[in-house]
N, C-alpha and C positions, 0 to 999 in steps of 0.2 A: 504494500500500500504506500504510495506518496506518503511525503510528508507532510501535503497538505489535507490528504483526506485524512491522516492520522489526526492533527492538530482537529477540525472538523467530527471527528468524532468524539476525541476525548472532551470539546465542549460539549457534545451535546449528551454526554453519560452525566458532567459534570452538573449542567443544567436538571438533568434526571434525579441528582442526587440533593440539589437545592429545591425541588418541587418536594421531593420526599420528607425534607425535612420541615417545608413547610403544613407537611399533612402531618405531620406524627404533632409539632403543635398545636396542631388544629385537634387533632385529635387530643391529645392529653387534655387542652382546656375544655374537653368535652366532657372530660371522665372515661374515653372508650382505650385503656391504659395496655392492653394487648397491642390494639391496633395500633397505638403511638409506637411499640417496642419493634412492634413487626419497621412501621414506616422508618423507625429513628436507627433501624439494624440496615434497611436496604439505602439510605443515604452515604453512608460509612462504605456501605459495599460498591454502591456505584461511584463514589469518587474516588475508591481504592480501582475501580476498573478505567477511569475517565486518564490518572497519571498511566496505566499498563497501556492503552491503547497509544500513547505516544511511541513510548515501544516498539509497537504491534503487538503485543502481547496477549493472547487472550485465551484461557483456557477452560475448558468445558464444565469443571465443577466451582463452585465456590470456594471449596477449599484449595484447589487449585490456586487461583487467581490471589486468593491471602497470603498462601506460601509463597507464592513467588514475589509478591509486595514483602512478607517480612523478609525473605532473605537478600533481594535487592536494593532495596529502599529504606528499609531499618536498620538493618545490621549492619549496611553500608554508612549509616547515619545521614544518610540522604533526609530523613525524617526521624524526627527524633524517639525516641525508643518510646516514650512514654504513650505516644500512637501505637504501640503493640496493643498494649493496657486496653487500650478505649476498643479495638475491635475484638477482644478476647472476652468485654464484658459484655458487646452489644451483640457475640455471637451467642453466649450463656444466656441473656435475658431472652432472647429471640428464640430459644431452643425450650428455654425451662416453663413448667405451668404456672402459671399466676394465680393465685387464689381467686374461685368463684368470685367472691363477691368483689374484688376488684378489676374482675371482666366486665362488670356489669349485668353478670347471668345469673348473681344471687345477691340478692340485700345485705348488708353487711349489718349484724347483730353485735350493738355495744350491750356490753354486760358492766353492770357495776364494781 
């Protein structure tokens, strides 16, 4: 791929990945705190794919495309280590179940 459809693409992953994060906003100030976790995990992912597509880089699974961000980009200190942290946490939230009731699939019961 050129390097101009490269640049070309990785804005428009990168754009994908600022929509995303304006939905996961959207959504938390909603209360609907899954879907924020889902939206605020695929912004992280698609501006981790938007820097790979400069590259050309692009690999089929998602774990794919992470590994090859942390060992190019991180470990290189291309970015700083502490970006591991953030997508290691947003792939655990993204992964893990949320208590019913702050899905918004069960009322959440205060007990005294």
């Amino acid at each position: 791929m050129s390097n101009i459809h490269m640049r070309d693409y990785s804005i428009r992953r990168l754009e994908k990945s600022a929509d995303d994060l304006d939905t996961a906003k959207i959504n938390y100030n909603a209360e609907k705190y899954s879907a924020s976790v889902n939206r605020a995990y695929y912004s992280v992912y698609h501006a981790i794919r938007a820097v790979l597509a400069l590259d050309d880089i692009e690999r089929k699974k998602h774990s794919g495309n992470i590994s090859y961000f942390r060992e190019h980009y991180i470990a290189t200190d291309i970015f700083d280590r502490t970006f591991s942290e953030t997508i290691k946490k947003a792939e655990t939230l993204r992964n893990c179940r949320l208590p019913r009731w702050l899905t918004g699939n069960e009322p959440h019961k205060m007990t005294a």
